[in-house]
C-alpha positions as a Markdown table, in Angstrom:
| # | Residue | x | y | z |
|---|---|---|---|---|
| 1 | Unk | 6.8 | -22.0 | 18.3 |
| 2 | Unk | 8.9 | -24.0 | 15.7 |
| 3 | Unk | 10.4 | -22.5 | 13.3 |
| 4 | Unk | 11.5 | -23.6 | 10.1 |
| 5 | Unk | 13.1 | -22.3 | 6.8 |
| 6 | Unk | 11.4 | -22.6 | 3.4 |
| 7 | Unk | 12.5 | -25.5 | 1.7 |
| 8 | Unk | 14.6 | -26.5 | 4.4 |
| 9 | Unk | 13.7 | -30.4 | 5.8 |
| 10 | Unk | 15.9 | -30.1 | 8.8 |
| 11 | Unk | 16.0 | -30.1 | 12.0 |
| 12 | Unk | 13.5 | -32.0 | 12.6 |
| 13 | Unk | 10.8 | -31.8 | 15.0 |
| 14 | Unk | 11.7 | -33.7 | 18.2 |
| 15 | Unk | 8.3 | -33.7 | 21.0 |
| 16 | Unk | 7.0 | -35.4 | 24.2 |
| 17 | Unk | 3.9 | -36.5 | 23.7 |
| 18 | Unk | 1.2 | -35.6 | 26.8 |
| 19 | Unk | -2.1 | -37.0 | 26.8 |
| 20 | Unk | -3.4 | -34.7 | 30.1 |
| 21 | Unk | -0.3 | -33.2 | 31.1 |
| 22 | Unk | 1.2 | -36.8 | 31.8 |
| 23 | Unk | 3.8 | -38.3 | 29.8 |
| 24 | Unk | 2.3 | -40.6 | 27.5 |
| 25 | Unk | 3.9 | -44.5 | 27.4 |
| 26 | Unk | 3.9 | -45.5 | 23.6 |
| 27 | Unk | 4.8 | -49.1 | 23.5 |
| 28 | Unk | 2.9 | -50.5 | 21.2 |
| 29 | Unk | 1.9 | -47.6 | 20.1 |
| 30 | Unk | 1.8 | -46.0 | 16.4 |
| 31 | Unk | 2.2 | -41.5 | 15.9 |
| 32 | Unk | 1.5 | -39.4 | 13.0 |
| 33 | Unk | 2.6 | -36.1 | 12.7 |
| 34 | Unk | -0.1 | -33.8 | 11.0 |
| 35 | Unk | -0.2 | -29.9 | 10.3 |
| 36 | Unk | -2.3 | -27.9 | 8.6 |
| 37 | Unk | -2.6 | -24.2 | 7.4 |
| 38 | Unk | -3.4 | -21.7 | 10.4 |
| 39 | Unk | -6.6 | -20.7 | 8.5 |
| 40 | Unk | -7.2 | -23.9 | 6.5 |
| 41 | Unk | -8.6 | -27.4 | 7.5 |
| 42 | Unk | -6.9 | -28.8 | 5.0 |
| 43 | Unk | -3.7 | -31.0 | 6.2 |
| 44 | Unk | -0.7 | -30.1 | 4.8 |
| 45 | Unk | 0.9 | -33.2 | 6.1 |
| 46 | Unk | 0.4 | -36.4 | 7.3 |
| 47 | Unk | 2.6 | -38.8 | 7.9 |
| 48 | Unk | 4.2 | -41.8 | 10.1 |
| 49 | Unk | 6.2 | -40.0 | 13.1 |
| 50 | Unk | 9.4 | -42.3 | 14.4 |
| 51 | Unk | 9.0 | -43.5 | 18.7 |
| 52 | Unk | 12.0 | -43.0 | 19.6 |
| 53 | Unk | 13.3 | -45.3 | 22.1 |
| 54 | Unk | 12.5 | -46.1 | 25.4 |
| 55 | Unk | 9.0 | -45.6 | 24.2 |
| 56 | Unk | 7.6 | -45.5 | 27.7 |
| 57 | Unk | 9.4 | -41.7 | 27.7 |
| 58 | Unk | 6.5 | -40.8 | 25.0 |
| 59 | Unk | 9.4 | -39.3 | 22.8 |
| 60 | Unk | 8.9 | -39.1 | 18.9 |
| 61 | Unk | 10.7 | -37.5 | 16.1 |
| 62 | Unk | 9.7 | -36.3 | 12.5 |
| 63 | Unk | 11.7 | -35.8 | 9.4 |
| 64 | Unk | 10.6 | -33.5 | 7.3 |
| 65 | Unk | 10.2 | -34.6 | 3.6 |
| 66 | Unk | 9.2 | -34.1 | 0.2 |
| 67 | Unk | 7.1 | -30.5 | 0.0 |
| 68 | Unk | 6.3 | -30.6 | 3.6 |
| 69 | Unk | 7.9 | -27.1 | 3.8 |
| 70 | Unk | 7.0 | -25.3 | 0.1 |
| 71 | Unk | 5.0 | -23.3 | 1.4 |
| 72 | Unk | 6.0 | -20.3 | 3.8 |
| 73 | Unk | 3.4 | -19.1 | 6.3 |
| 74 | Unk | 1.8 | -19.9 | 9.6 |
| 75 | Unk | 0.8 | -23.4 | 10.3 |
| 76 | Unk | -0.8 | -25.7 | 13.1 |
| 77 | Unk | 1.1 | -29.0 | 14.3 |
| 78 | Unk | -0.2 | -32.0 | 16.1 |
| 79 | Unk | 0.5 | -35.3 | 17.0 |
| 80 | Unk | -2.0 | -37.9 | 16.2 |
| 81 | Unk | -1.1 | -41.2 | 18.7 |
| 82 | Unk | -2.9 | -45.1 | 18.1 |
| 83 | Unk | -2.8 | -46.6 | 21.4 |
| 84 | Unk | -2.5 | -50.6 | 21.2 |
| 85 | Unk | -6.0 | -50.6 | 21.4 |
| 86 | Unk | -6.3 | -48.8 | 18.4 |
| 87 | Unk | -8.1 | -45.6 | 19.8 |
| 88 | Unk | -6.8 | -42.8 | 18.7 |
| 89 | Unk | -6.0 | -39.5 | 20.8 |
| 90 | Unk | -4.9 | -36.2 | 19.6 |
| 91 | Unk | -2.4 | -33.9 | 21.5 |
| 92 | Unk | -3.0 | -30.1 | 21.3 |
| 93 | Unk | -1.8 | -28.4 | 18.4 |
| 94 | Unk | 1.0 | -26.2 | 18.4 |
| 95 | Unk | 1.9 | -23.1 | 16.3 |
| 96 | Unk | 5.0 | -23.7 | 13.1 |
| 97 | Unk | 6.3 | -20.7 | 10.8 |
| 98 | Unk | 7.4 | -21.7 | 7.9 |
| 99 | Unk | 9.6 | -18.4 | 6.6 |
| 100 | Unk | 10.2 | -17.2 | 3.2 |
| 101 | Unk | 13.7 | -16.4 | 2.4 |
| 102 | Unk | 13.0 | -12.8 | 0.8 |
| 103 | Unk | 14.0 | -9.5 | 1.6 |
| 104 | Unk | 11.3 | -6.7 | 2.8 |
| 105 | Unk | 8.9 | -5.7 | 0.2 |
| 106 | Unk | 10.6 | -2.0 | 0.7 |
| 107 | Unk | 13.0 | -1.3 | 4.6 |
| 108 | Unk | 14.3 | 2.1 | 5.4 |
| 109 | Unk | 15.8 | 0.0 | 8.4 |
| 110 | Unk | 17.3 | -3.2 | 9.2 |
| 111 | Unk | 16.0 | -5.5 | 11.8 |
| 112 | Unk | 18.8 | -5.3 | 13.8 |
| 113 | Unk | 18.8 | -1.3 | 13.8 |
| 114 | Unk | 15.4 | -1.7 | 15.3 |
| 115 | Unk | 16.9 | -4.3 | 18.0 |
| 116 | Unk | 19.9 | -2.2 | 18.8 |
| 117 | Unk | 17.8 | 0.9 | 19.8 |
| 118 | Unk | 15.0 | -1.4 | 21.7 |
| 119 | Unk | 18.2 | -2.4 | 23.3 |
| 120 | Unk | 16.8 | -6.4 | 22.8 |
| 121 | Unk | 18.9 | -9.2 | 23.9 |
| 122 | Unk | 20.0 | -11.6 | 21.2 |
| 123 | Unk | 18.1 | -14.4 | 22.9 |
| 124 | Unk | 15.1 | -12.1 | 22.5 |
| 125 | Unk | 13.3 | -12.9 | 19.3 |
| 126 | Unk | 9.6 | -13.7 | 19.5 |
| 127 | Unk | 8.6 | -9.7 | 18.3 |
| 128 | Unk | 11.2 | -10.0 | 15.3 |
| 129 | Unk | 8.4 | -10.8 | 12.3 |
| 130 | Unk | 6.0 | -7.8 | 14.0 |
| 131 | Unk | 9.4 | -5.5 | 14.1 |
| 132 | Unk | 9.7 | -6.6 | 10.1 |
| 133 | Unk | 6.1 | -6.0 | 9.5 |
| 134 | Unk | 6.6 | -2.1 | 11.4 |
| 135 | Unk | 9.2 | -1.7 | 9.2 |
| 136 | Unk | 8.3 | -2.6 | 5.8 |
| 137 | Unk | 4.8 | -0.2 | 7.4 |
| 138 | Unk | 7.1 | 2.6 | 8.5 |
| 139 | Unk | 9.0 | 2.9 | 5.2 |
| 140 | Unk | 5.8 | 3.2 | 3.0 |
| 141 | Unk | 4.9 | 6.3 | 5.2 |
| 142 | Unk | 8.3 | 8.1 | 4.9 |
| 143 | Unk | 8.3 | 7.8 | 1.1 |
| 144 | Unk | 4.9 | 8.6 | 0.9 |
| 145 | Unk | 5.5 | 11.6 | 3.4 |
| 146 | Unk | 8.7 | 12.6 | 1.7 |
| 147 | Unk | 7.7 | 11.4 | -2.0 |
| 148 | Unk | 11.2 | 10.0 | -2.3 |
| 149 | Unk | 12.9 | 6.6 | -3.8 |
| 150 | Unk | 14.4 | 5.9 | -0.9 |
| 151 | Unk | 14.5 | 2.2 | -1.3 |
| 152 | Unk | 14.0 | -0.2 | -3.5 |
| 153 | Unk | 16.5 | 0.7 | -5.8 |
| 154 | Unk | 16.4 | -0.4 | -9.6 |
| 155 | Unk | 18.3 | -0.8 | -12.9 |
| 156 | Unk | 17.9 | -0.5 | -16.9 |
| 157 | Unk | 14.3 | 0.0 | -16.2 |
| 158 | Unk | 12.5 | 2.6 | -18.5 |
| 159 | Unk | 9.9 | 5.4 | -17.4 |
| 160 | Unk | 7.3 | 7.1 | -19.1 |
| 161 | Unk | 6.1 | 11.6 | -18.6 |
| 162 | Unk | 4.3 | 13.6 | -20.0 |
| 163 | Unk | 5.9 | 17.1 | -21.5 |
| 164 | Unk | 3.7 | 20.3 | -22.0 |
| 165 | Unk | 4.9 | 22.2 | -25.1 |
| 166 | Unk | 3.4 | 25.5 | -23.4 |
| 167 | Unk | 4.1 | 25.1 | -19.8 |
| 168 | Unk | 7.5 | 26.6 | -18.6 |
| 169 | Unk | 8.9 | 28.2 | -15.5 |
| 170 | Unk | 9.4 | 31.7 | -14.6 |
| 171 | Unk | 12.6 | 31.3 | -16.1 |
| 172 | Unk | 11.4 | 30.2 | -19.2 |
| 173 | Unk | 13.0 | 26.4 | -19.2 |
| 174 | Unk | 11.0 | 23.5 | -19.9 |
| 175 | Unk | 10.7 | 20.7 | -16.6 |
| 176 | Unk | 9.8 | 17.2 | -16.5 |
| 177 | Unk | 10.0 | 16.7 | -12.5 |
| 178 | Unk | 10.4 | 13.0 | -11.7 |
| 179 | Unk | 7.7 | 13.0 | -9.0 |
| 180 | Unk | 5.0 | 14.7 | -10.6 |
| 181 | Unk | 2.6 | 11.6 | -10.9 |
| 182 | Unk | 4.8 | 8.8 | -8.4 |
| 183 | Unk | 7.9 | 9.3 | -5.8 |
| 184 | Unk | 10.9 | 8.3 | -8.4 |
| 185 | Unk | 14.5 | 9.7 | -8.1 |
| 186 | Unk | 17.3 | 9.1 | -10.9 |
| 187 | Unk | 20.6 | 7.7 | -10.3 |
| 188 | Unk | 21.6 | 7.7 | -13.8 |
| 189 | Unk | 20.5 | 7.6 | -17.5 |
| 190 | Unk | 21.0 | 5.3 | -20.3 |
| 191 | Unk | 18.6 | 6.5 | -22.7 |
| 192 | Unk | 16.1 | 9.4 | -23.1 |
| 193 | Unk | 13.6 | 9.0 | -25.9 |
| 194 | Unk | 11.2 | 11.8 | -27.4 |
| 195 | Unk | 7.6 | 10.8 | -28.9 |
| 196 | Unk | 8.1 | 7.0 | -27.9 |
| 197 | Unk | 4.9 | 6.1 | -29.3 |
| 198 | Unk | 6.6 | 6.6 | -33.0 |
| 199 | Unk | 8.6 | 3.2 | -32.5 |
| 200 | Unk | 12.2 | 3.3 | -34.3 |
| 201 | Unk | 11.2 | 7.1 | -34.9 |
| 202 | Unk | 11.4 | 8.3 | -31.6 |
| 203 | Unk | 13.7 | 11.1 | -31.5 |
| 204 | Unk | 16.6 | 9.5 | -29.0 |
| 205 | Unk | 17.6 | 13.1 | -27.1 |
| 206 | Unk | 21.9 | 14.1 | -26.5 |
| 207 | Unk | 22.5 | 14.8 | -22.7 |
| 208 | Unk | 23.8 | 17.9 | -22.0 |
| 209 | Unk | 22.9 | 19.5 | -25.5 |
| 210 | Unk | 19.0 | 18.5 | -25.6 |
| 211 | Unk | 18.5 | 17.6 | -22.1 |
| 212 | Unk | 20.3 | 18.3 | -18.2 |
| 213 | Unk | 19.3 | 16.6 | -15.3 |
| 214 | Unk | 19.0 | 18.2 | -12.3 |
| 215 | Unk | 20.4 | 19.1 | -9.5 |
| 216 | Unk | 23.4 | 19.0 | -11.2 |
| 217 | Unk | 25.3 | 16.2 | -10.3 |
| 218 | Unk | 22.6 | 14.9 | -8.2 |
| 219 | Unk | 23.7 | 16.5 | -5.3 |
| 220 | Unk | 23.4 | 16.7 | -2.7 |
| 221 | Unk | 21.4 | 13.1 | -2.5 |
| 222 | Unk | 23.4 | 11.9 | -5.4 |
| 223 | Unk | 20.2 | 11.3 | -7.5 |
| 224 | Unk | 18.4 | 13.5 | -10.1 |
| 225 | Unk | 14.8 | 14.8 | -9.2 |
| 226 | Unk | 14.2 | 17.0 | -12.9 |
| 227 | Unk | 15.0 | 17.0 | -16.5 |
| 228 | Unk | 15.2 | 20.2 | -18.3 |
| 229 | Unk | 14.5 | 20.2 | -21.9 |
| 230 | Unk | 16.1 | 22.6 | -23.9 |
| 231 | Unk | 13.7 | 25.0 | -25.3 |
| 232 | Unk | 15.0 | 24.4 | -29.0 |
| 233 | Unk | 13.4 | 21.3 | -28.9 |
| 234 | Unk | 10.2 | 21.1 | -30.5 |
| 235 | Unk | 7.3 | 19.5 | -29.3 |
| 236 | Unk | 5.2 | 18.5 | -32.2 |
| 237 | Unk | 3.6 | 15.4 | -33.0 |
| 238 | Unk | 0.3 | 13.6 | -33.7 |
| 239 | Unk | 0.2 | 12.8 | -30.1 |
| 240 | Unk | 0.8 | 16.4 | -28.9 |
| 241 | Unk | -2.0 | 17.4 | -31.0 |
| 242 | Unk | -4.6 | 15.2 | -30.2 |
| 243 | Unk | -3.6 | 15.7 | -26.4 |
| 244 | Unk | -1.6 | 18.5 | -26.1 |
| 245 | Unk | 0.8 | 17.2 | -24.1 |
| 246 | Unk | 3.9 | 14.7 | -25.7 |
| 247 | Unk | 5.8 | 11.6 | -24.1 |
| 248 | Unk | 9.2 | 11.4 | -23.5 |
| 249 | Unk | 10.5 | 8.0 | -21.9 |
| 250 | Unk | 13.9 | 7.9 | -20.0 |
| 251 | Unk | 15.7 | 4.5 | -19.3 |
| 252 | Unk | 18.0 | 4.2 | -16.3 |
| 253 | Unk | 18.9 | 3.2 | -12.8 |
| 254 | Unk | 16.3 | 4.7 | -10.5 |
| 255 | Unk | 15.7 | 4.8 | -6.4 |
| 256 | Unk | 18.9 | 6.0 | -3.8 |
| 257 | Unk | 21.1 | 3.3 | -4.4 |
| 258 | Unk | 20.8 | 2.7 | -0.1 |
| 259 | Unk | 18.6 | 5.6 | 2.4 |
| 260 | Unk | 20.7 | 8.3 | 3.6 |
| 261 | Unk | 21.1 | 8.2 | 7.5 |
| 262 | Unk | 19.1 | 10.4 | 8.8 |
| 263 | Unk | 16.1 | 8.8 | 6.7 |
| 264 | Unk | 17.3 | 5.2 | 8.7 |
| 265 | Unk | 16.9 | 7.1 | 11.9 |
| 266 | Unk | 13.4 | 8.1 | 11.1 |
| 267 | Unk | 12.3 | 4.3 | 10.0 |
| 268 | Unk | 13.9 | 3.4 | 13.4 |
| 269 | Unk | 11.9 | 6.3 | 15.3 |
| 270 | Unk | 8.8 | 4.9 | 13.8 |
| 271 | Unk | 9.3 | 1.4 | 14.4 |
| 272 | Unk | 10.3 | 2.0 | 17.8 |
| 273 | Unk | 7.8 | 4.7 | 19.0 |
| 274 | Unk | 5.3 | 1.8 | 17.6 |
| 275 | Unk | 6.5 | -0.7 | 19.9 |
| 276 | Unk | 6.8 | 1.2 | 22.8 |
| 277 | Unk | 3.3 | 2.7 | 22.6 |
| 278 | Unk | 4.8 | 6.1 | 23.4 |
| 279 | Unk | 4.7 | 8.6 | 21.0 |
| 280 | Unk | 4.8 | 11.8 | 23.4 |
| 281 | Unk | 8.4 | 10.1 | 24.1 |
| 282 | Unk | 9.3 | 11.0 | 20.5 |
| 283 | Unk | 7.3 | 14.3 | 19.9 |
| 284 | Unk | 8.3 | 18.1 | 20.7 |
| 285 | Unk | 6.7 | 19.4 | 23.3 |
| 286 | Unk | 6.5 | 23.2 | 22.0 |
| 287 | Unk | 5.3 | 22.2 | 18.3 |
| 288 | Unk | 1.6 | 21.4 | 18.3 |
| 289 | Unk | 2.0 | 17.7 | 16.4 |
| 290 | Unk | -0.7 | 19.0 | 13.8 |
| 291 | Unk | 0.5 | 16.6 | 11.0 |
| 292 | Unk | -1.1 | 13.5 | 12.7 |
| 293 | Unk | -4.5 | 12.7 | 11.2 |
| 294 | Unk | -7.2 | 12.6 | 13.7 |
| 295 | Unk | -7.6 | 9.0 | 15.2 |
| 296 | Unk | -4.3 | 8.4 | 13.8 |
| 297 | Unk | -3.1 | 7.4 | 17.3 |
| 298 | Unk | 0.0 | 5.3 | 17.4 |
| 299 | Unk | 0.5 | 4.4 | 13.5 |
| 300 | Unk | 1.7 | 7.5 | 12.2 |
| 301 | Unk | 5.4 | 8.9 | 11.5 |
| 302 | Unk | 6.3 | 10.7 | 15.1 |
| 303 | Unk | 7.7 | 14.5 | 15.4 |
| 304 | Unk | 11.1 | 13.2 | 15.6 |
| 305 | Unk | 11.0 | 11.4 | 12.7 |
| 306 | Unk | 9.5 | 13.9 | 10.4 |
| 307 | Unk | 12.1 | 16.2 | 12.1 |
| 308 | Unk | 14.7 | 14.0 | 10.2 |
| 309 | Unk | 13.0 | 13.8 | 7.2 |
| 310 | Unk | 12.3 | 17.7 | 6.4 |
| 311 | Unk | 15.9 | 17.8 | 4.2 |
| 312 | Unk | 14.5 | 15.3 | 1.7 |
| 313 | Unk | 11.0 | 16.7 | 1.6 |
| 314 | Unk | 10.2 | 17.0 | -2.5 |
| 315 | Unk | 8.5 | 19.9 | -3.9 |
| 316 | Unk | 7.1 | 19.2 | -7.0 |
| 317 | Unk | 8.1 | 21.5 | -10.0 |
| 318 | Unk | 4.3 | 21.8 | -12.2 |
């Protein structure tokens, strides 16, 4: 396979062309160089190829150019040769990648993590897009499992709950838990706003005299999962009576600023136990493995992981 940046135009690609597993003699001879989508039989390029010289060793080269390589994805190459009789003959096409230069959507790991503990050579590379694919996989299930922000983290962006005027805990305090409706964890907050649907007369709330986050000091994960409202704050508005609950938005830096260790380990114990095809290698013998959904097989989170995950399990506060 030939592999190739996005946007990049070099290197070039260099071939032999083989008409019938022979070498084929080119003099006289005219090549284009076509590709087209892996799916699509639309060309994506084609264009003169340079014979390079002697052309009786059926070597040809071409340059990339223009927006030959836009477009990141899998792609079919081939070379399209006009003998000096002017028939033309096609060789067999061959697989190009085209990769986008972009991080993973969301990784709890890094590719080389995965490598290190599969123990890969460096020369060993053709299973590094499915170990990216595993990964990006494996770190939707732990924050689903865990209902954590683990990754991506995110700034000055501005989140909207609901607060109950009538529902308080045993201790009679007033929550607004982070996760209630989607896995979000505070790292810090800029603003907190009470009754944002009133515009300019939103009642902007004092930290630490209307409002504490919790666990204090974000510990021990350094990020908040609550907000307590202080109970002398009234909850009364148009919208709380036509819904009976109010809105409070809170502006900030959300998600773990990178995943805690242990939580690395466990994308890598996925990923791996994946690859390998051997779960039982990664499971606990004396604890029936009752959290795997029936037919789940060899895609879900293995004991070991979950093992390492069971300190950053949230437990919603209703």
């Amino acid at each position: 396979m030939f592999e190739i940046n996005k946007g990049d135009l070099s290197p070039a690609i260099v071939d032999t062309i083989k008409i019938g597993g022979q070498v084929q003699d080119l003099t006289g001879a005219s090549v284009k160089f076509r590709m087209r989508a892996e799916l699509s039989s639309v060309l994506k390029v084609d264009a003169a190829a340079t014979i390079l010289s002697p052309a009786t060793a059926g070597q040809v080269r071409y340059a990339w150019t223009g927006t030959d390589t836009d477009t990141a994805g899998d792609f079919l190459g081939w070379w399209r040769v006009t003998l000096p009789s002017t028939d033309p003959q096609d060789t067999e096409e061959f697989s190009i990648r085209v990769i986008e230069h972009a991080p993973l959507a969301i990784g709890l790991c890094t590719l080389a993590d995965v490598r290190e503990a599969l123990k890969y050579e460096a020369s060993y590379v053709e299973l590094d897009e499915l170990i990216r694919t595993k990964i990006e996989d494996a770190s939707v299930l732990i924050v689903r499992y865990c209902w954590r922000e683990f990754a991506p983290a995110s700034t000055g962006i501005t989140r909207r709950f609901r607060v109950y005027p009538y529902r308080r805990t045993r201790e009679g305090r007033r929550y607004i838990d982070f996760g209630l409706t989607a896995p979000w964890d505070l790292r810090s907050a800029t603003e907190v706003k009470l009754n944002p649907e009133l515009g300019s007369s939103a009642t902007l709330l004092v930290a630490g005299t209307d409002y504490m986050l919790e666990p204090e000091g974000g510990y021990p994960d350094g990020v908040y999962t609550k907000l307590m409202l202080n109970w002398t704050v009234p909850l009364s508005s148009d919208y709380v009576a036509d819904w009976g609950y109010g809105l409070l938005d809170v502006k900030g830096d959300w998600g773990f600023v990178q995943p805690p260790r242990l939580v690395r380990d466990a994308c890598v114990d996925a990923v791996t136990s994946w690859l390998r095809r051997d779960v039982p290698s990664f499971a606990d013998a004396s604890v029936a493995d009752v959290m795997a959904p029936r037919g789940a097989g060899n895609l879900w989170l293995p004991a070991s992981a979950r093992r390492k995950l069971v300190p950053f399990i949230r437990w919603v506060v209703f």
